[in-house]
C-alpha positions in Angstrom: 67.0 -47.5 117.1 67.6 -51.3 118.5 63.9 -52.4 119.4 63.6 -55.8 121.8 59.8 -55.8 121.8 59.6 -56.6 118.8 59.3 -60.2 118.3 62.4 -61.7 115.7 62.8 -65.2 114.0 65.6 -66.9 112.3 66.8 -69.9 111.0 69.1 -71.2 113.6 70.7 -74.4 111.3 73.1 -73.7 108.1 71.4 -73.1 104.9 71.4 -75.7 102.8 69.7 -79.1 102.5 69.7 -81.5 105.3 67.3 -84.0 107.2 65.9 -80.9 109.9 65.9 -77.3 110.1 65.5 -75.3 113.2 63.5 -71.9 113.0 64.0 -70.2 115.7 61.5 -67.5 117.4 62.3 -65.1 120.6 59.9 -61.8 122.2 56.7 -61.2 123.8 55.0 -62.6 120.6 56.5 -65.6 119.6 53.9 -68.0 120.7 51.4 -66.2 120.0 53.0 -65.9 115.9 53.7 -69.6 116.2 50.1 -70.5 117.5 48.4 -68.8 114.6 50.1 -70.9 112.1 50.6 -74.1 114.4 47.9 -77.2 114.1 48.2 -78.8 117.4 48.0 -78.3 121.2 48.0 -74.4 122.0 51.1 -73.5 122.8 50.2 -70.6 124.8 48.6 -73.0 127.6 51.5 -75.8 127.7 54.1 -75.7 130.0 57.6 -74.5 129.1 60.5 -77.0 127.8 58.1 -79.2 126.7 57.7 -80.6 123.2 54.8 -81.0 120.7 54.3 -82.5 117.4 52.1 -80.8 114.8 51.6 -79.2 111.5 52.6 -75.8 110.2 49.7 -74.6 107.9 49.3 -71.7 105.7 45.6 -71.1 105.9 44.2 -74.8 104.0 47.6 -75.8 103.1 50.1 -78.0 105.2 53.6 -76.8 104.8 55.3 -79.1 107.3 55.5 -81.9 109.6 57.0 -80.0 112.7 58.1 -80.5 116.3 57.5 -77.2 118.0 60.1 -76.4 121.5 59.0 -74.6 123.9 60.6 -72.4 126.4 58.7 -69.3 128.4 60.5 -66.2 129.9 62.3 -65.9 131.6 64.1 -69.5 131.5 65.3 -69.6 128.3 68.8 -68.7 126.2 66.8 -65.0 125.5 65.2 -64.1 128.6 61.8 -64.3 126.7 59.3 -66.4 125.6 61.1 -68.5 122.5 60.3 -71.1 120.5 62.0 -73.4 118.2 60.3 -75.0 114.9 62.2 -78.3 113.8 60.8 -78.9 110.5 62.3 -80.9 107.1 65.7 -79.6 105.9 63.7 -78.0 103.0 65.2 -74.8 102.1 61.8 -74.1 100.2 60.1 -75.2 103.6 62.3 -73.6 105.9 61.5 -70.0 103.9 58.1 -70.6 103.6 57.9 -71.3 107.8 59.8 -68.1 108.1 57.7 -65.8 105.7 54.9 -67.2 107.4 56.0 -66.3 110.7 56.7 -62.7 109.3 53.6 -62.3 108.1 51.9 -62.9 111.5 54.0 -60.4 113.2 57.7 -61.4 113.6 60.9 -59.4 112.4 63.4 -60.9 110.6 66.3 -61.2 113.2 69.7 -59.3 112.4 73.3 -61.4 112.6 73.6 -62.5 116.6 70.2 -60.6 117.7 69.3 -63.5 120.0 72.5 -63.5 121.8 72.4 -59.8 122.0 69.1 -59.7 124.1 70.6 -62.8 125.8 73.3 -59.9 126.8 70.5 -57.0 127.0 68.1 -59.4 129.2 70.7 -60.0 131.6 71.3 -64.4 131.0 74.8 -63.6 129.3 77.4 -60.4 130.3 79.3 -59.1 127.0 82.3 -61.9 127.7 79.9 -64.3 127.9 78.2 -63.3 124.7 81.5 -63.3 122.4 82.2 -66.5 123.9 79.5 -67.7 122.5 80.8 -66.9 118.9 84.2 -68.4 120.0 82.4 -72.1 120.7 80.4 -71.8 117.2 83.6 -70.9 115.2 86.3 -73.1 117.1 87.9 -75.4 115.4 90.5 -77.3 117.9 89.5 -78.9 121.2 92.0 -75.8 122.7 89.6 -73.3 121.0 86.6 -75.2 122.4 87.9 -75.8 125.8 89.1 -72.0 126.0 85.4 -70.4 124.8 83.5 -73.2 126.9 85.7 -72.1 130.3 84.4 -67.8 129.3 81.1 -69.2 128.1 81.0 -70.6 131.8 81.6 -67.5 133.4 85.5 -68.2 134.4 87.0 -64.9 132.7 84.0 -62.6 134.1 84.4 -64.0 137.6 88.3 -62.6 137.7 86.9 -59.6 136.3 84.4 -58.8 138.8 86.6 -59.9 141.6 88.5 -56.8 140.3 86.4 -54.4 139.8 84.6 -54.7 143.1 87.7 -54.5 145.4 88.1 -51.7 143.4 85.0 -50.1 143.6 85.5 -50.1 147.4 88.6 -48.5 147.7 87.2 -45.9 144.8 84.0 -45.0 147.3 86.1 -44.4 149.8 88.2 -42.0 148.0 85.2 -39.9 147.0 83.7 -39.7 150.6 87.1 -38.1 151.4 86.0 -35.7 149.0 82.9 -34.9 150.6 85.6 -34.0 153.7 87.9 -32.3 151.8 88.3 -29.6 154.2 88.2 -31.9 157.2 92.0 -33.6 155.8 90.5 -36.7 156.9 91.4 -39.9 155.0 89.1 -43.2 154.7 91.0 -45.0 152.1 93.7 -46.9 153.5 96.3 -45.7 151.0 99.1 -48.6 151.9 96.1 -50.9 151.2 95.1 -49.6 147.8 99.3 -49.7 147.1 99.0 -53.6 147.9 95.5 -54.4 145.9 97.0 -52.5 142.6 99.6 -54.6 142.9 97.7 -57.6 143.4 95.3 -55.9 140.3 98.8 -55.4 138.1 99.8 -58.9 138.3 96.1 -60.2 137.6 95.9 -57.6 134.3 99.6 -58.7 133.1 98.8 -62.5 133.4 95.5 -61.8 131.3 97.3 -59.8 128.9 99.9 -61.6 128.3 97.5 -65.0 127.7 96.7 -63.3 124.4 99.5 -64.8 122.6 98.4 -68.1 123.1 94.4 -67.6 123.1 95.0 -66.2 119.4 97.1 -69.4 118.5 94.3 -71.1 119.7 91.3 -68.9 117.9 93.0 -68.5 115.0 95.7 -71.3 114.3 99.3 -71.0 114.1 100.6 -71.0 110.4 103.5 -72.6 109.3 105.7 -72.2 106.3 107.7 -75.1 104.9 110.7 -73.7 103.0 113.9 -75.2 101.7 116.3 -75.5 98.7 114.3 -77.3 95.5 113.8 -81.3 96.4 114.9 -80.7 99.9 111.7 -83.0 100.6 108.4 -80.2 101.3 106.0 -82.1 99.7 107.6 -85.3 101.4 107.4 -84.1 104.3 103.7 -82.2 104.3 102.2 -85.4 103.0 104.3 -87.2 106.0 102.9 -84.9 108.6 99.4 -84.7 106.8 99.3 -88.5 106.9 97.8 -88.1 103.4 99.3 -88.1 99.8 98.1 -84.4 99.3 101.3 -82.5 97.4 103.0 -83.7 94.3 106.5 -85.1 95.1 109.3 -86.5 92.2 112.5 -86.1 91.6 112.3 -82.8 89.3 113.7 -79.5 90.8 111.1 -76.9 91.1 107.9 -79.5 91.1 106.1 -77.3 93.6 105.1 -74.0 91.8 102.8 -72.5 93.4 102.2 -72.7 97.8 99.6 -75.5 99.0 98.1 -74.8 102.3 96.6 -77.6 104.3 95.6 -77.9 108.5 96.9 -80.3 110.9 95.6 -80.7 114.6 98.5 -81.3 117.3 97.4 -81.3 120.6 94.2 -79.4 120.2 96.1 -76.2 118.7 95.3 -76.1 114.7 98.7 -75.9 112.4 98.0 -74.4 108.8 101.2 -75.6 107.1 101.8 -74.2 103.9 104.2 -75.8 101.3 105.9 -73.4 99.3 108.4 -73.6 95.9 111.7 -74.4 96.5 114.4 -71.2 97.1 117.1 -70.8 94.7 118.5 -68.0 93.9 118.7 -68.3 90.3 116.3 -70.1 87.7 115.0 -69.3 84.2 111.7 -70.7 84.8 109.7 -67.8 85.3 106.8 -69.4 86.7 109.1 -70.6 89.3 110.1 -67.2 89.9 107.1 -66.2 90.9 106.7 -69.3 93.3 110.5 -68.4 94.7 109.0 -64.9 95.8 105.8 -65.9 97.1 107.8 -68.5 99.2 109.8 -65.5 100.1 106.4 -63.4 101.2 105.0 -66.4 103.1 108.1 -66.8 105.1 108.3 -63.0 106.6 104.4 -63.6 107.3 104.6 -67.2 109.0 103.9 -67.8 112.5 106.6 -70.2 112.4 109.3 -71.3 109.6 109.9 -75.1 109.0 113.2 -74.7 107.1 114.1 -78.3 105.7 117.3 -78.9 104.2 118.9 -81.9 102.5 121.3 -83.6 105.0 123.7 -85.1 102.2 124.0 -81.7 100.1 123.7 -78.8 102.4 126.9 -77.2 103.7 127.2 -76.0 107.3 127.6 -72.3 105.6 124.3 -72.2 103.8 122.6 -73.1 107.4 124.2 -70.1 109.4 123.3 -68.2 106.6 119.6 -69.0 106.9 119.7 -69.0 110.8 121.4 -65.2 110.1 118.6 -64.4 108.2 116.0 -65.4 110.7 117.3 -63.8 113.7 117.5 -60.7 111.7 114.0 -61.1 110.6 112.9 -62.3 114.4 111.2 -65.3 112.8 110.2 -68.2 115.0 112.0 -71.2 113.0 112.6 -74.9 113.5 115.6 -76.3 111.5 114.8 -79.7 109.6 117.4 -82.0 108.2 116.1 -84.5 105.8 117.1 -87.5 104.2 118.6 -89.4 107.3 117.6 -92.5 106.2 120.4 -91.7 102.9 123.6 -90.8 104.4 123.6 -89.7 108.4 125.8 -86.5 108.1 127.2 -85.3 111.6 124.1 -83.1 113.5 123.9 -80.2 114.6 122.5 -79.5 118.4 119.5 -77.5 117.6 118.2 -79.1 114.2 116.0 -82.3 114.1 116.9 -84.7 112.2 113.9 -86.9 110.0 113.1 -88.7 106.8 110.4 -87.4 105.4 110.0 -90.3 103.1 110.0 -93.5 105.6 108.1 -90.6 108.4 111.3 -91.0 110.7 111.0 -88.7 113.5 107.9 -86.5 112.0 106.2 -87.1 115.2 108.9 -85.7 117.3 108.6 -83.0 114.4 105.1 -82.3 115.6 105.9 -82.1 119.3 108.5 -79.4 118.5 105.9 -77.2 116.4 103.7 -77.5 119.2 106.2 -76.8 121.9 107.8 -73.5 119.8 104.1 -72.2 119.7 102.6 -72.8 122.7 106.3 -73.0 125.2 104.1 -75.2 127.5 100.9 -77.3 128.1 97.8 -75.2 127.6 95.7 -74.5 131.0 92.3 -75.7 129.6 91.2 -74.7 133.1 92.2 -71.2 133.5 91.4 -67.9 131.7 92.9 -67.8 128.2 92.3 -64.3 126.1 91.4 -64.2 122.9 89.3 -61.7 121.6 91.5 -58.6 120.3 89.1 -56.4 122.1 89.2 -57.7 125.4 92.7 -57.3 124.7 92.9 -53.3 124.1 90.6 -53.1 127.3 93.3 -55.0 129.3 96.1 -52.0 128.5 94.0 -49.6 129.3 93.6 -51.1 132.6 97.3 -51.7 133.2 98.0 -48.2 131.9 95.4 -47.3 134.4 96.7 -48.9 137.8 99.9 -47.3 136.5 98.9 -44.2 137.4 97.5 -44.8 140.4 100.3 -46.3 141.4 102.1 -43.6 140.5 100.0 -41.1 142.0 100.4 -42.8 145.4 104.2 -42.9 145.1 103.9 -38.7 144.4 101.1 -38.4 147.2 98.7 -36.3 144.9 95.5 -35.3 145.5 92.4 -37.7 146.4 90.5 -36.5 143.1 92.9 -37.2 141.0 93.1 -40.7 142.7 90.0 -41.2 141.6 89.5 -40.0 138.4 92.4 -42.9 137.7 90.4 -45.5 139.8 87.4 -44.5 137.8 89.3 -45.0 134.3 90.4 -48.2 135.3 86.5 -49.4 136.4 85.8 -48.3 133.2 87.6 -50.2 131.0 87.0 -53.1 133.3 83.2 -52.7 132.7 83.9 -52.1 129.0 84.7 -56.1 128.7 81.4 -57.4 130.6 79.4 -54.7 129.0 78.6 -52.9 132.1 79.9 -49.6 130.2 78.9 -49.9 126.6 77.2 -48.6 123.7 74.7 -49.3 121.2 77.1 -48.6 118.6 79.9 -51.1 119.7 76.9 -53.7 120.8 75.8 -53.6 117.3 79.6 -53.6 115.8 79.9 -56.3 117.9 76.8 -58.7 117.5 76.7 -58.1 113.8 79.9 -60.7 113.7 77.8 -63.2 114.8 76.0 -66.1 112.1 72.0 -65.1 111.6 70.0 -67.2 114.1 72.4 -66.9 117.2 
């Protein structure tokens, strides 16, 4: 069983050498643990978010040089008394701090305990927590924007404006209840119609975010794919800005796929070169990059195919747009070589050289506009955690029914149990219906020492 007396410490910086290292210490205990093997003021009598410069000994011996932070329950990221050791980059150090701190009564903290009895102590709700993860692991000023705006409190805020309109209408549903021989009703029924209407609309917009918040928490990847010297590595080292694939003049130079990330817009684009597509070639190495370029294809986000301008015939186009549509693959088509031989264009391909970086910025403006089909709302609610996710059907499948009951006119019970389903999975998000099980599964993504 999950025990938050006990006191816990962490390193709260990466492993590895650097110039400091933060220990970090949270629970009833951690000054006290910190003041046994501290040589300077007493922490126990010094105000809170205060600083103090001192030693870290180990009975006789001085392990560190340290600067000790101070923050007293409950104003602090925990809820309880924590303090932070910023000691020499050390990894020897670091362990030997932490071993000492163990030794005087701390735990060794599990993956994301702190923000856990952040969550537990009441300073974070369950939303608030996993957002927390999201800023530490984003990688795009979309990704940060998106986790800063739940970190904040933006997504919770819709959520409780839900669930407490519906908590009204659901008390006043079970008080009929307590009538039921009375055939009185409190509820307003055409008013309940409206507000799961109003409740629908706010659960689909949510929802349906989820496309974009997991372009923005995960990336968006992007497979280059083309005829052999239809000018992939060209054009990823054109878009990269960076000579990063090999490029010459010999069929089937690319063997194998190279994967690199680009940032457009805030939104991060893993483009993947792959081997050229033919359909016949007695390389056998090459055969094997042919049907890995294949596989990446079918799993891309989005398909850059590129084609030579001065070689390809209108025919072999339709046959890859065919083939696309079929497969319902997001694709942009890419005609190269412009600055050879101008060939007459086609309406929906754009048109570049790869090798004098013609156009490539317009290039970038389309893979941003086929992904995200608009500007990103930095200030609005953006999902993307899978979880949240799940919760958000069940609440739609919820109001369904209540709808639906209301159009049938069943009974007030039954009302409920659906209005009660939906609070549920409402709460499930915040964490004000949880358990320790799925707070575990959850916090045990999190790094060590958040």
């Amino acid at each position: 069983m999950y025990n938050i007396n006990e006191t816990i410490v962490a390193l709260a910086t990466p492993p590895g050498i650097g110039a400091i290292g933060v220990i970090r210490l949270s629970g009833s205990k951690a000054i006290e643990v910190t003041d046994k093997i501290f040589k300077g003021k007493k922490l126990a009598n010094q105000p809170s978010h205060t600083l103090h410069f001192g030693k870290i000994i180990d009975g006789e011996k001085i392990l560190d040089e340290v600067v000790v932070s101070l923050y007293k329950a409950p104003k602090s990221y925990t809820g309880e008394d924590v303090v932070e050791i910023s000691g020499h980059g050390s990894q020897y150090i670091l362990e030997q701090i932490i071993n000492l701190c163990i030794a005087n009564g701390a735990h060794m903290a599990k993956a994301g305990e702190f923000t856990q009895r952040a969550f537990l102590n009441g300073k974070l709700d369950l939303a608030q927590a996993e957002a927390v993860a999201d800023l530490i692991a984003s990688q795009s000023g979309a990704a940060q924007q998106a986790a800063m705006h739940n970190l904040r409190g933006g997504f919770s805020e819709e959520l409780k404006a839900m669930r407490e309109q519906l908590i009204k209408f659901s008390a006043l549903i079970e008080l009929e209840l307590d009538f039921s021989q009375e055939d009185v009703e409190f509820a307003d029924r055409t008013q309940l119609y409206h507000l799961v209407d109003d409740l629908t609309g706010t659960a689909i917009r949510l929802a349906d975010s989820f496309r974009l918040g997991n372009v923005i928490r995960n990336g968006v990847s992007v497979a280059i794919i083309g005829k052999p010297n239809a000018g992939k590595s060209t054009l990823l080292n054109a878009l990269l800005n960076e000579e990063r694939a090999i490029v010459s003049d010999i069929a089937g130079t690319t063997r194998d796929t190279i994967e690199e990330t680009l940032n457009i817009n805030g939104v991060l684009f893993r483009l993947i070169d792959t081997a050229g597509i033919r359909e016949h070639t007695s390389d056998i190495i090459e055969s094997i990059g042919v049907q890995r370029s294949m596989d990446t294809m079918k799993r891309a986000d989005v398909v850059v195919y590129l084609y030579d301008v001065n070689t390809t015939i209108p025919d072999e186009i339709e046959e890859q747009v065919a083939l696309f549509k079929k497969e319902n693959i997001k694709y942009l088509l890419v005609g190269n070589k412009i600055d050879i031989i101008t060939h007459p264009q086609r309406e929906d391909a754009i048109y570049i050289s790869a090798k004098n970086k013609d156009n490539v910025q317009q290039l970038k403006q389309a893979l941003y506009k086929i992904v995200v089909e608009g500007e990103i709302n930095t200030e609005g609610t953006i999902i993307t955690n899978a979880r949240h996710y799940a919760s958000l059907q069940e609440v739609l499948r919820s109001l369904t029914d209540i709808k639906a009951g209301l159009d049938h006119h069943i009974a007030s019970d039954l009302i409920a149990l659906d209005i009660r389903r939906c609070l549920f999975y409402l709460g499930e998000i915040t964490g004000e219906v949880t358990t320790e099980d799925k707070l575990d599964y959850i916090f045990s993504k999190f790094c060590i020492g958040k």
